[in-house]
Each structure stands twice: as C-alpha cells, then as structure tokens.
C-alpha positions in Angstrom: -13.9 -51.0 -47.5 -16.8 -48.6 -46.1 -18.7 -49.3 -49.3 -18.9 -53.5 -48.4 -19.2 -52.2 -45.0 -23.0 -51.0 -45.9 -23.2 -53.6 -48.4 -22.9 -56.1 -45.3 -24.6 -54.4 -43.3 -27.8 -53.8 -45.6 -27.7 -57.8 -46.0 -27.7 -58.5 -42.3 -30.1 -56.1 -41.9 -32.3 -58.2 -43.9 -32.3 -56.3 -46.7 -34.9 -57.8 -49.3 -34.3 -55.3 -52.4 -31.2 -53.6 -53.6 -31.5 -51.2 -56.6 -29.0 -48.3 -58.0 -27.2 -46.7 -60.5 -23.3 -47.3 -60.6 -21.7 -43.8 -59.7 -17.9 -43.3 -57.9 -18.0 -43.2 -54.6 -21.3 -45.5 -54.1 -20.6 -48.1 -56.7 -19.9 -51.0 -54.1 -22.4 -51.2 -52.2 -24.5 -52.6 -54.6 -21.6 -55.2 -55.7 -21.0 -56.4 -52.4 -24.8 -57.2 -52.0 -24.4 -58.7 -55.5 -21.5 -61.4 -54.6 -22.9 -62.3 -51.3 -26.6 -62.9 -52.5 -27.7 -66.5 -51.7 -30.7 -65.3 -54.3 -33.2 -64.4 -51.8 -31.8 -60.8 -52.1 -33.6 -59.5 -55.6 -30.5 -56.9 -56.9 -30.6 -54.5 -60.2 -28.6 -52.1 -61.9 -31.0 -49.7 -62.9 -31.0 -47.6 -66.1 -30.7 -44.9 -64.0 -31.6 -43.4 -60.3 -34.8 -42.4 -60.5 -35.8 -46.2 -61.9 -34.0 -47.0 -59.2 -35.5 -44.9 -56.5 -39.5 -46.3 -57.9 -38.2 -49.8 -58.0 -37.1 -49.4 -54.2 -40.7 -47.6 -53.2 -42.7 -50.2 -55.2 -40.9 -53.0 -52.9 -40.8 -50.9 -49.9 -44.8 -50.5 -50.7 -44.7 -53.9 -50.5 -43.1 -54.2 -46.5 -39.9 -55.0 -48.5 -36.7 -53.5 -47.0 -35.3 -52.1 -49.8 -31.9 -50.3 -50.2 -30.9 -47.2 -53.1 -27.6 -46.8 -53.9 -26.1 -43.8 -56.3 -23.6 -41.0 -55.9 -24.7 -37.4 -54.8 -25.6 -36.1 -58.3 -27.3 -39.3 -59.1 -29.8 -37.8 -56.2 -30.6 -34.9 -58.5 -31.8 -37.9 -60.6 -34.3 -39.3 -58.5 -35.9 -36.2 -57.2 -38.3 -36.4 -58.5 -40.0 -39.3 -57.1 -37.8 -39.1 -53.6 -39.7 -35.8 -53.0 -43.5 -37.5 -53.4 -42.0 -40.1 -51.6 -41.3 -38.4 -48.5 -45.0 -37.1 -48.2 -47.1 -40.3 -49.2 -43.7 -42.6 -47.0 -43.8 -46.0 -47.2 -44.3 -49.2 -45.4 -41.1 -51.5 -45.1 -37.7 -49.9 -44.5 -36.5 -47.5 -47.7 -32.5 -46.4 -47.2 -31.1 -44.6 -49.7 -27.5 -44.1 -49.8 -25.9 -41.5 -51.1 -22.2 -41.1 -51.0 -20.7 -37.1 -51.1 -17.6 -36.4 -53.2 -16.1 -34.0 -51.3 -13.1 -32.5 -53.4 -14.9 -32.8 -55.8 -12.5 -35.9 -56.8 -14.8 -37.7 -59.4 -18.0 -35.8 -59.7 -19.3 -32.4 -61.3 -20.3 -31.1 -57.9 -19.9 -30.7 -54.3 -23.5 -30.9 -53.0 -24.3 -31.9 -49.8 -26.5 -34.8 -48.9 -27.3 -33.2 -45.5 -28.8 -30.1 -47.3 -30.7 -32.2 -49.3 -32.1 -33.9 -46.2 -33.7 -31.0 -44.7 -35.0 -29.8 -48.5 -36.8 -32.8 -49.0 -37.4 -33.3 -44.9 -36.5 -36.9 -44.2 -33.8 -37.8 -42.2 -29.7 -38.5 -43.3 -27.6 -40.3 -41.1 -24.1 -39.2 -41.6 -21.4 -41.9 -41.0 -17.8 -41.4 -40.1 -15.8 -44.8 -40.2 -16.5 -47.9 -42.3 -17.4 -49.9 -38.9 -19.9 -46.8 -38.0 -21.5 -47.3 -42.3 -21.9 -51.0 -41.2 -24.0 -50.4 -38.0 -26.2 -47.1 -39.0 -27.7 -49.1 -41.9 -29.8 -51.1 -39.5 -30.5 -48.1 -37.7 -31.6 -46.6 -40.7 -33.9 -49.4 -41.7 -35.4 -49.6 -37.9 -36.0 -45.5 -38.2 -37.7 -45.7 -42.4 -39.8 -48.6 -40.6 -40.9 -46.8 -37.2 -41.9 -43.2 -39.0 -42.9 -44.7 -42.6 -40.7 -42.8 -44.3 -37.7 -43.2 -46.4 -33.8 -42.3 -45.2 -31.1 -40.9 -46.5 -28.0 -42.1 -45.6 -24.8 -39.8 -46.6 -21.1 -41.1 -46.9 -18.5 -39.7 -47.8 -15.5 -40.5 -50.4 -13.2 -41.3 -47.5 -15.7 -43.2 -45.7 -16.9 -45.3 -48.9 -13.2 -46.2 -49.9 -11.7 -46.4 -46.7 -10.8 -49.3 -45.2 -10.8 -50.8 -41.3 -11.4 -54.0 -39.8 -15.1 -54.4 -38.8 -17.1 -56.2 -36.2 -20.1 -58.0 -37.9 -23.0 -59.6 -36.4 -23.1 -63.1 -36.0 -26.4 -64.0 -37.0 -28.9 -61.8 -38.6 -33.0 -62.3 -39.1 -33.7 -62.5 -42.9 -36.9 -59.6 -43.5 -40.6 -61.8 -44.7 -42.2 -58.6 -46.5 -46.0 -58.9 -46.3 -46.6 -58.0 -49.8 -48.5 -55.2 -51.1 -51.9 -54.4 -49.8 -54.1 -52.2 -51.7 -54.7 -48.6 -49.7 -55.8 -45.6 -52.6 -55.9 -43.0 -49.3 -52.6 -43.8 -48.4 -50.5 -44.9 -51.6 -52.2 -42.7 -54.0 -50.8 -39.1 -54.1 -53.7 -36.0 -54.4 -53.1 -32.4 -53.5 -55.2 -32.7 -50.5 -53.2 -35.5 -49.2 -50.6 -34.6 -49.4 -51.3 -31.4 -47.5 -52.1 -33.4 -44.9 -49.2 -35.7 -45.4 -47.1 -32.0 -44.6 -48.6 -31.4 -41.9 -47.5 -34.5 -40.1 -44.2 -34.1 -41.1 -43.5 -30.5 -39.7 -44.7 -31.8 -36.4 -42.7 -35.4 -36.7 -39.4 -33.8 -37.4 -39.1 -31.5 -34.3 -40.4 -34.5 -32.2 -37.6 -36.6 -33.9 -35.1 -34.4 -33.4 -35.8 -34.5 -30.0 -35.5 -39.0 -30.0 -32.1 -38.6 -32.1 -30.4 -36.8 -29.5 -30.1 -39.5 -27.4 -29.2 -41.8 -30.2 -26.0 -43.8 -29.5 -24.1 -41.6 -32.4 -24.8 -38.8 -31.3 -22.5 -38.0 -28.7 -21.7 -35.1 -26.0 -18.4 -34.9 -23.8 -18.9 -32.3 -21.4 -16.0 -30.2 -20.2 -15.2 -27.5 -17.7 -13.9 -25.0 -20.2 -15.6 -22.3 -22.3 -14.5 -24.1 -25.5 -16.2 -26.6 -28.0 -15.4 -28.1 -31.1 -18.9 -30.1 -33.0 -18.5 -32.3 -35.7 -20.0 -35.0 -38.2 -19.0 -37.4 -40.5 -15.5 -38.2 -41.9 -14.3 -35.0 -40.2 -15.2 -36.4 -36.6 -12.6 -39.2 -37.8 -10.0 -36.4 -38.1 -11.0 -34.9 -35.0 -10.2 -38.1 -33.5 -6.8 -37.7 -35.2 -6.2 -34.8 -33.8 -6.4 -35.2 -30.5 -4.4 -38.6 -30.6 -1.7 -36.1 -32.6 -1.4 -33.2 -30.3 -2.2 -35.0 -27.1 -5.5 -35.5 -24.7 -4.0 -32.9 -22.3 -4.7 -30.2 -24.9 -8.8 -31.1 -25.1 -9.0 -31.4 -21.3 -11.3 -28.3 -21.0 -12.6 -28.8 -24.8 -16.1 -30.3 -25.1 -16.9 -32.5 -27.8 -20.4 -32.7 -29.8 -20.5 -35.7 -32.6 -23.5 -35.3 -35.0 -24.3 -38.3 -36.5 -27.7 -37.5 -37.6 -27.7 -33.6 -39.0 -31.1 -33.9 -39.8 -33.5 -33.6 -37.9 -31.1 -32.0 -35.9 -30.9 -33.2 -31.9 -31.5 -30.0 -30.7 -31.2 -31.1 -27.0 -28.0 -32.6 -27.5 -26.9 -29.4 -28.7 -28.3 -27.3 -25.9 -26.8 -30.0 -23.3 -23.2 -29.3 -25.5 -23.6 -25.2 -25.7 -24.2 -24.8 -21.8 -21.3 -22.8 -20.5 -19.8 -22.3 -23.7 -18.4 -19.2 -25.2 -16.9 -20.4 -28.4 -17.4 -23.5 -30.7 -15.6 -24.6 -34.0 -17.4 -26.6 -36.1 -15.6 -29.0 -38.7 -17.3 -30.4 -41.2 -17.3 -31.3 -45.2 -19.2 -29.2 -47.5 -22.2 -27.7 -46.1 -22.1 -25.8 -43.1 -25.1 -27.5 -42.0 -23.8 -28.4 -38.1 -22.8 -24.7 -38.5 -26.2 -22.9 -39.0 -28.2 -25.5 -36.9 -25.8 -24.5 -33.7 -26.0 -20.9 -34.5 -30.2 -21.4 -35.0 -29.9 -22.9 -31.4 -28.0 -20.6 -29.8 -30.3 -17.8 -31.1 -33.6 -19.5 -30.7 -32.7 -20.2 -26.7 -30.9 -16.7 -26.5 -27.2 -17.9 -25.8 -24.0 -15.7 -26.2 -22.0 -19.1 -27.5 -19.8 -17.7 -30.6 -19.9 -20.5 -33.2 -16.9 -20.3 -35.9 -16.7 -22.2 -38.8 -17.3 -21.9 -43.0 -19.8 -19.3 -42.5 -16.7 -16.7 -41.0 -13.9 -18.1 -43.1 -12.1 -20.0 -40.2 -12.4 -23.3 -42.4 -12.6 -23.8 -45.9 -16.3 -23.2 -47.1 -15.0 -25.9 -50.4 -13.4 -28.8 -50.8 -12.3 -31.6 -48.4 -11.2 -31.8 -45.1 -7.7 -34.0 -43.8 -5.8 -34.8 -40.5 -3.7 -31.7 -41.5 -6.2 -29.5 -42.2 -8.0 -30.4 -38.8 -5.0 -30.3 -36.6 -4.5 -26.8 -37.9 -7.9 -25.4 -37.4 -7.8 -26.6 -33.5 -4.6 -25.4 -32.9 -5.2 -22.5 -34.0 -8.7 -22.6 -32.3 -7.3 -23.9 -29.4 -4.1 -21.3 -29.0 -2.2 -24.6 -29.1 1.5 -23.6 -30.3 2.3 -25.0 -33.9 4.0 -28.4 -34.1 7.5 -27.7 -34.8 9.3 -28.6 -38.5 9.5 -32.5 -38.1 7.1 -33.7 -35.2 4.1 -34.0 -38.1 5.8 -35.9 -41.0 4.9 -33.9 -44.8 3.1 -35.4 -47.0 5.2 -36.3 -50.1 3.7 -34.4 -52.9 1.3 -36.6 -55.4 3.0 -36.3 -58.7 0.9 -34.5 -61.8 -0.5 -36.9 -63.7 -3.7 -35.4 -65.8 -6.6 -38.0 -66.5 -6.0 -39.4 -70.1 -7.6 -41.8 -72.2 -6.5 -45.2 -71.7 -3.7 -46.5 -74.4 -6.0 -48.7 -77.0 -8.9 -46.7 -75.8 -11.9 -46.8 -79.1 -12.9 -43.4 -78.1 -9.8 -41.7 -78.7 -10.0 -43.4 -82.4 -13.5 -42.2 -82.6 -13.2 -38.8 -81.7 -9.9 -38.4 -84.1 -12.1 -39.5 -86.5 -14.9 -37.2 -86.3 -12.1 -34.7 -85.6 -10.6 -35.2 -89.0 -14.4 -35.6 -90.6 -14.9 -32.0 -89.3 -11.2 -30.3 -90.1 -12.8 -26.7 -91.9 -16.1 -26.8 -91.2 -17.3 -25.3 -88.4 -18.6 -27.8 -85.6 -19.0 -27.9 -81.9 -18.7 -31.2 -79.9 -20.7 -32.0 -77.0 -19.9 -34.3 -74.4 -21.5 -36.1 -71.6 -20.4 -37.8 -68.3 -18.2 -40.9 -68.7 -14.5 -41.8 -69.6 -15.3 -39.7 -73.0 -15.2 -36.6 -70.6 -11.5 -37.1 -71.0 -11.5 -35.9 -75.2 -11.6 -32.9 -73.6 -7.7 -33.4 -73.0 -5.0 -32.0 -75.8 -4.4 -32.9 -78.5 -7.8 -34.6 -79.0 -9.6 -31.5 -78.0 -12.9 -32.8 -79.0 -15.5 -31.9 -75.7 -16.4 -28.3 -75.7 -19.2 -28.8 -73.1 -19.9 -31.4 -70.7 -22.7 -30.5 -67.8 -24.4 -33.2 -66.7 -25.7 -37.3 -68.0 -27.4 -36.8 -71.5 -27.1 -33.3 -71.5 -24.7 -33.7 -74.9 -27.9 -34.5 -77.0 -29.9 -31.6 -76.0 -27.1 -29.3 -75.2 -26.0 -29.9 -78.7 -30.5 -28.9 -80.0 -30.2 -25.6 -78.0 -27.0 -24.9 -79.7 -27.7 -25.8 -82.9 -31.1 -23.8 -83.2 -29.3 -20.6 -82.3 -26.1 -20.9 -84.3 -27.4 -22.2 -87.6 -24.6 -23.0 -89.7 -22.5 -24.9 -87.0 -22.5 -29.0 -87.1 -23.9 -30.0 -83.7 -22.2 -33.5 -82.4 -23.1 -34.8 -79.5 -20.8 -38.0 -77.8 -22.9 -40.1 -75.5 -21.9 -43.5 -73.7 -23.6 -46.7 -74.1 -24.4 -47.0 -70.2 -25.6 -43.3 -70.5 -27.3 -43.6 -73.6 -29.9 -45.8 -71.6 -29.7 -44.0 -68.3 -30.8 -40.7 -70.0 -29.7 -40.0 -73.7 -33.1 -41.5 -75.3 -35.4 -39.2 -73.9 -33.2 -36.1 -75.9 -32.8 -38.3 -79.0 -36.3 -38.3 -79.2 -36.8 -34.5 -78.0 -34.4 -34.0 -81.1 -36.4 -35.9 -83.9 -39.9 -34.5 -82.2 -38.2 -30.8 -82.4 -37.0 -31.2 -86.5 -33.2 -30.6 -84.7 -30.4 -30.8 -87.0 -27.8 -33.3 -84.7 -25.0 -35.8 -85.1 -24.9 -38.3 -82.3 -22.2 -39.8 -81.5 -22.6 -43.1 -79.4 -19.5 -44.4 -78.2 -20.3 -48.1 -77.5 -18.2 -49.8 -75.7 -19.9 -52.3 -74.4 -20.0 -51.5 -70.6 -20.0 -48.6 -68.4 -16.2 -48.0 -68.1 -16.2 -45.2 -66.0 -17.2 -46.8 -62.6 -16.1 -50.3 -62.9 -17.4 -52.0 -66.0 -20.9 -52.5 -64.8 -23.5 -54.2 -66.8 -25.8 -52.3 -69.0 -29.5 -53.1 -70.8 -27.0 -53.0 -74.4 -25.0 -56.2 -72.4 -28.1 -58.1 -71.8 -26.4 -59.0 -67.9 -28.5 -58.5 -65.3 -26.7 -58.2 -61.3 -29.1 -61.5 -60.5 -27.3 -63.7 -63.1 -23.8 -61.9 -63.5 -21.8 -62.9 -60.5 -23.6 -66.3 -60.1 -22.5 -67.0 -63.7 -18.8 -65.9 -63.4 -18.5 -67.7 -60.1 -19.1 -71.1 -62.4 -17.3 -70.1 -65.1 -20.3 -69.3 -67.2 -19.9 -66.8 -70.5 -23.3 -67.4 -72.2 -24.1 -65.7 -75.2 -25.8 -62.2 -74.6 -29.7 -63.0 -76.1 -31.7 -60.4 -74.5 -29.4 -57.3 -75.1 -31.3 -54.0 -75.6 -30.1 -53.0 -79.1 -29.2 -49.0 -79.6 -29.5 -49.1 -83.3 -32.9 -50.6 -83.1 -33.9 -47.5 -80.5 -32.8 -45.3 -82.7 -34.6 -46.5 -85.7 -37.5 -46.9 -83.5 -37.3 -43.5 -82.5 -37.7 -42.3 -86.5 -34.3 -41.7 -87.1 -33.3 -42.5 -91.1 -29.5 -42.4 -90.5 -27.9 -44.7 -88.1 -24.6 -46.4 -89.0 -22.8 -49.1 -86.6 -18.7 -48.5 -87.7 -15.6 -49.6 -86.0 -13.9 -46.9 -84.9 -10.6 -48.5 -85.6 -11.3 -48.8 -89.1 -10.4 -45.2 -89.5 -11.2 -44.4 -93.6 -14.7 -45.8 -93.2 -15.1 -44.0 -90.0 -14.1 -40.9 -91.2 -16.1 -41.1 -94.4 -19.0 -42.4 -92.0 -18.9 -39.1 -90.4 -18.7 -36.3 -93.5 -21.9 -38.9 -94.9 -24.1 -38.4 -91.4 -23.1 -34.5 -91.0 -24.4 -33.9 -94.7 -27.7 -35.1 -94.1 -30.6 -33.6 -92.9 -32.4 -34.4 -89.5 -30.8 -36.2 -86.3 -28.5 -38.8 -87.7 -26.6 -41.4 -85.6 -23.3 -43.1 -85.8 -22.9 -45.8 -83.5 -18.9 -46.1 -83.3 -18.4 -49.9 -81.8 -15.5 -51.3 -80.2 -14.8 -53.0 -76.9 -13.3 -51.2 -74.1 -9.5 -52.9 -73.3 -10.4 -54.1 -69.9 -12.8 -56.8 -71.7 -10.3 -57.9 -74.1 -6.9 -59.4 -74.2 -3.8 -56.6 -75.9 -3.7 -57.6 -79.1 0.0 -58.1 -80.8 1.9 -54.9 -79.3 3.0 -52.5 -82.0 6.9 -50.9 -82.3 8.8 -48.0 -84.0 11.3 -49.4 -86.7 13.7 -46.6 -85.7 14.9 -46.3 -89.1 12.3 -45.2 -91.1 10.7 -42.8 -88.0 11.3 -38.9 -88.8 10.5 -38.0 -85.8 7.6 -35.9 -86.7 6.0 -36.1 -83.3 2.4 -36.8 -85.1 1.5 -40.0 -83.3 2.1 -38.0 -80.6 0.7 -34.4 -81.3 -2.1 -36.2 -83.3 -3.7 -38.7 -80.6 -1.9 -38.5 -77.2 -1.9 -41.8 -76.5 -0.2 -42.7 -73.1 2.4 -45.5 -74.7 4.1 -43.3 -77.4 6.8 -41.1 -76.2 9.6 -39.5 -77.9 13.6 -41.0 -77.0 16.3 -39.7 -78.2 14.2 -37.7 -81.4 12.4 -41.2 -82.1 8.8 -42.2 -81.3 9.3 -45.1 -79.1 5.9 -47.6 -77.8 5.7 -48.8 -74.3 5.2 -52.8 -74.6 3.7 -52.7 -71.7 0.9 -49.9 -72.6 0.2 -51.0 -75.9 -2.9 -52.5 -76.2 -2.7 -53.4 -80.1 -5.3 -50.5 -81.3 -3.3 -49.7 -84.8 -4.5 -46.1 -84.1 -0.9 -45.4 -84.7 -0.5 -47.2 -87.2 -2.8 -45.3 -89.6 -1.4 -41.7 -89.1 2.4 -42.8 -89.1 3.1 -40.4 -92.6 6.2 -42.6 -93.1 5.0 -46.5 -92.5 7.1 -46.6 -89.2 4.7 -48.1 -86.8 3.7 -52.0 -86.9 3.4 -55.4 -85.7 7.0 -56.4 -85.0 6.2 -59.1 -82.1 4.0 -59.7 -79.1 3.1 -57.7 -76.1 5.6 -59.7 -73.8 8.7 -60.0 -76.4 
C-alpha cells in the first residue's frame, strides 16, 4: 500500500520521530512506522494535528528527523504553527504528509495540498505511485535538511491506498540527532525576525525552483509536434495509462512534462517543455495549480503556448480524475477517434449502498434515545466528524449540522444564544472530544451557554481504524509491542472525560449505557431541564472491540409486522420477508436495541450467532 510505502520509506530514511493524527487517507503511515519500530523510532498519536505538528518542530529543533502525518483538513488544524514554522525553519529534516481526498470520498473538503504549499511557501512534493511515495520521502528529508525548512509532502487517496510491488533499500543509515542547542535569534519568533526570515524565503523559492527542475521527478519528453500534455501526481499515473491504452504511435509528436514538485515550481523545466508548443492540456486533481503556473510562464516569457485545462472547462474543475476520464480528455485533445463500443471494457456500475450505522452500533441507541427524550419539544442536534456523522441517515435523523471536529459544542452556543427556547445538543466522539471538543466545553461554561453534550464514548476512534485515544490510556510506543506478545494490561493511565468535565465546572455529568434505554432516556429529559452546560456521557464499546453477543430472532408468530424496528432505528440486520421482520444471524451483534421497541414482545434471544 502507498501509505506503508512512506511509512517504509520514512524509517529508512532514518526517521527519528513520527507524530499525527489518525485521518482517512493518511492513517497508515503512522501504523506502519508503529509495527516496524525496533523502539529507537519515538511514535505518538497525538490529540490532534497541531500537537502533532509542535511535537515534530520541537524534535526537528532538536536535529531530529521527524515525520507529520494527518489528512488534508487535519492541515487546517496545524496552521497555525506550520505557518511560524516555515519562517523561523528548523534544523533536522521536518516532512509533513498530507494525503488529498480527491472525490471528496471520506472528507468534508477537496482542498489542495499544492495550494497550501505556495500559501504557506514551503515546498510539496507531489507523488504519483506507491514506489514514487517510498523514494520522495528521503528526498523530502534531504531538501527540509539542506534549506532548514519544513516539507509538505501531498498524496493522494489513490496513491495512499493503492497498491504495487516496491523496490526498497537494502540498508539504510539510522539519523543520531544532535539535540537541541540553545539559539533565542534563531528559535525564538519576533516581528522583526521574522521579517527578515521573509525575506530569505522570497529569494530561496525562485532559486529552488530553479534546483527542482532538474530533479529526477521532474521530467520533460521533448517532441517534434506543437502538442503537450503536463501533469502531476496520481493523474501522471493515468497518463501513463493512457498511452499504454490507445497506443505510443498516438503521443509520437506529443511532449510530456511530469511535475513532481508543484511548488516551487521548475520554471526551467517548463520553459524547456513550452518551446515550440502551441497547445498544452494539463491533467491534474483538484487545483489547477500546474495550470496557472504554465499559463504564469508562458506570459512572463511572452509565449503564444495555449494551455487548456480546469480553468476553460476542458477538465473537470471538481472531483477526481480516472483512466477513463484521462483517455477521454487526450483523445479528445489529441483528435484521436473515440475507441469503439467494446475495445475499453465498462465499468460495472458500484451498487447503492448509503453509509449506515453499523448493526449493534451504541450510537444508534444513543441518539434514539435522546430522540425519544426530545419527541415535542423543540431541539436541534449538532453533530461532529466521526462514525456519528452517520445519525444523520433516516430514520434516526438526529444530525442537523455537522461542519468540522468540535464544531458540534460551539455550533450548538451560537445557536442556542439566538434561538432561545430551542434545546441545543451537541454529539461529540471520544477521540474528538480530546482532539478538540474541550476547548468549546469550556467556551460554553465560561459564556453561561445553555447546552446538552452528548459524548458518545466508545472507547476508540472508530472512524479511521480504531486508533488509540488519551480516554484508552494506549500509547502507539506500547500498543503494537504489547499485542505482538499477547499482552492486554489493564488501562491505568486513561484520561478520564467525566473528570474533564467536572474539572471544567460542569454540575451535571452522567455516565449511562446507552443500551439501557429507560435510564437513558430519563437521563436525557433530567440533563435538558437543567440549567447551564450539562453532560451525558453515553458509554458502550464499539462492536469491532467486542465479541456478538447471543444473536437475537423474530418469533414469527407473535410479529405484526409493524415495520417499527425497522422505521424506528434502521439497523442494517432487520429486514422485512414475506410481511415479517426477519434478523440477519450474521449482522446481529446482540445490541437488544430491538428488543426494547418491539410493541408486541417478538424480538429475543432464541440461540447463538452461529445456530
């Protein structure tokens, strides 16, 4: 996979740090660094990105190479200190990946790493193949370490989750930091300095845009036609594609340009690739950022080169690109006639399947809980980032806004303070409780807001792969270690919730199991009576840590066939056959959600999962 691809690579690369935040498509990076650690290699979940990003700097600081892992939005995250960072640099090697999610497929936006390059003016080196991922991260280290400055490094979904076959090296140097030597000029940031600090950058970037164009990645194939396609990334994979589709004879006047570095941009390259030419395509994901740098260089040296791409509609200015998508945008580019029906096999189409709480899932038993709590008063229900998004989905329709992580706590003040006799909830996660909940808990109580939260504990965060959390008490040092040998010791320095939250000032905070719906529900109507922030913690293990308890069945006899388990809950093992409710074995996890809103008694324990 392109993600152990980088993971590898940072190792032999002599990585001495590894710090992130677990985020879809980045997530195992940090995992793979995590199983192959011989413990020389110190590695952290962080509670969130920008701990992440300071943890890196403090070790890069130190002559550390030290690697950042977190998904594009997760960058939004860490601005804060990646910007300060970029003018005061550091002195080891500071790589920090962030992987693009084109499509989007499992992210709130489409942002563009390579944008974010040039905003914050440090370099991004854009990979297009997992083998590519594996190599560019000791490029990237070599660069951080040569200019002082930290990297960006920007994969893509495809690249992260693809998979190839790699060449790896066979022996690697392991990276002795020198430790941290005391400098106030140089690691303390004033207004003056960093003034300074800009100056040096506006005059390194050009310079390095100059080095990077003869960089290995970034490649020029230099035809005799008046045609050019450029590309980057992922998309320079399709490219590839293409040509091996419709044939070599077809590109035989077509030169090539392959950015592998978009920022700064190798402007000579360019101009050594736009000689002669009258027309370029560019294809790329997101961004046009290939785009307007070509069009800047033809303009700034006065060349007639017409460059096509997002900017004029001849590609899709959103979402991602494919092999088919490609293939059509040369060929059309190209005048080369369209395959005929059957040379390019269809794809088959992927069937609809709309994202759903897991069957057994506690949060679909909280939220019907708060849901019948709140039937006929008026309430709004804010949600956050995590597999709670997915309340949003009929029947539970229980997330009316979701925007970004721990936006449901303050999200749910604002609206509260303007629409005064609504019931504010807000639904956070344990993992996102920690990575940025706390600081609008305590906005809330500072404020005199009039809130429910909601924490939906379920002891890990679900959404990217059940990563470890300060409420486990597992750090990424002892967690693979432990499970390689078997190891389950008992949790003793878990951070507890409910004690933050009393901390904080808050007067009402209630653990309940959300399974036990009549003292959840009562739980509920106590909290949204009271004054103040309140706080019920609803506690229950997500079903990929446990064992399915006894599977439950429909006695078919007493079943009316009132659709309410159905209708009520939406859980993904109930179905309707022949006018009955009928449980898939297989599904069932053994919540008893069911169970309790059956009117007739017709759901129960019958016999095990596997009868």
């Amino acid at each position: 996979m392109g993600n152990e691809a980088m993971g590898l690579g940072a190792i032999h690369a002599g990585v001495n740090l590894v710090a992130g935040y677990p985020g879809t498509p980045s997530t195992e990076i940090l995992e793979t660094v995590a199983k192959n650690n011989d413990g020389s290699i110190h590695v952290e979940w962080s509670v969130n990105e920008k701990a992440a990003m300071e943890v890196a700097a403090g070790a890069a600081y130190s002559g550390a190479r030290a690697l950042v892992t977190m998904k594009q939005v997760g960058l939004n995250v860490a601005t804060d200190p990646l910007m300060s960072l970029a003018y005061v640099g550091v002195k080891g090697g500071l790589v920090i990946v962030s992987a693009d999610d084109p499509g989007p497929i499992s992210s709130q936006t489409e942002q563009d790493t390579r944008t974010f390059a040039m905003f914050s003016k440090i370099p991004v080196f854009d990979p297009s193949d997992p083998q590519e991922a594996y190599d560019m991260i000791k490029d990237a280290f070599e660069l951080s370490e040569k200019i002082g400055s930290p990297v960006l490094f920007r994969p893509t979904t495809r690249v992260c989750h693809g998979c190839a076959s790699i060449d790896v090296a066979d022996s690697y140097k392991k990276n002795v930091p020198e430790g941290f030597v005391k400098d106030t000029m140089r690691w303390v940031i004033f207004p003056r300095t960093s003034f300074l600090n800009h100056e040096k950058i506006e005059k390194r970037n050009p310079a390095l845009g100059e080095e990077l164009s003869d960089y290995k990645f970034n490649s020029v194939v230099k035809r005799n036609g008046k045609k050019g396609i450029a590309s980057g990334g992922v998309s320079w994979a399709y490219l590839n594609e293409a040509v091996s589709q419709l044939g070599d004879d077809k590109f035989n006047d077509t030169s090539l340009f392959r950015v592998a570095t978009p920022f700064p941009f190798p402007e000579k390259a360019a101009l050594k690739f736009l000689d002669g030419l009258d027309e370029v395509l560019c294809l790329e994901e997101l961004d046009p950022v290939i785009e307007r740098a070509l069009i800047f260089t033809a303009g700034k040296y006065h060349l007639k080169t017409k460059i096509y791409g997002k900017l004029d509609g001849t590609t899709a200015a959103a979402g991602e690109n494919s092999p088919e998508s490609v293939i059509r945008y040369v060929s059309s580019f190209l005048g080369i006639e369209n395959l005929k029906a059957g040379e390019l096999p269809e794809k088959p189409k992927t069937p609809v399947r709309p994202p759903v709480l897991c069957a057994g899932c506690p949060h679909r038993a909280s939220f019907y809980a708060v849901k019948q709590a709140m039937k006929g008063r008026k309430a709004v229900f804010c949600g956050d980032i995590g597999c709670y998004t997915l309340g949003n989905a009929m029947p539970l329709d229980m997330v009316d806004t979701c925007l970004c992580m721990g936006a449901d706590v303050t999200i749910a003040q604002g609206i509260r303070a303007i629409d005064k006799d609504t019931t504010a909830f807000s639904f956070i996660g344990d993992s996102t409780f920690f990575a940025s909940g706390i600081t609008g808990v305590i906005n809330a109580v500072y404020n005199h807001n009039d809130i429910v939260l909601i924490v939906l504990d379920n002891s890990t965060t679900a959404m990217t792969g059940h990563q470890p959390h300060p409420g486990t008490g597992i750090t990424m040092m002892d967690f693979f270690e432990k499970r390689k040998q078997g190891i389950r010791e008992d949790i003793a320095n878990a951070v507890s919730i409910e004690n933050i939250l009393r901390g904080i000032g808050l007067s009402f905070v209630e653990t309940v199991d959300p399974f036990d719906q009549k003292k959840a529900i009562d739980t509920v109507k106590k909290a949204a009576c009271e004054p103040g922030v309140k706080a019920v913690i609803f506690k229950a293990p997500c079903i990929a840590l446990e064992k399915p308890k006894r599977a439950y069945s429909v006695d078919t006899d007493k079943c009316i066939g009132c659709r309410k388990c159905i209708t009520e809950i939406g859980c993904p093992a109930i179905s309707m056959n022949e006018g009955k409710a009928e449980i898939e074995k297989s599904l069932c996890y053994g919540c008893s959600l069911c169970e309790t809103i059956c009117p007739v008694g017709a759901i129960g324990v019958k016999g095990g999962a596997d009868d």
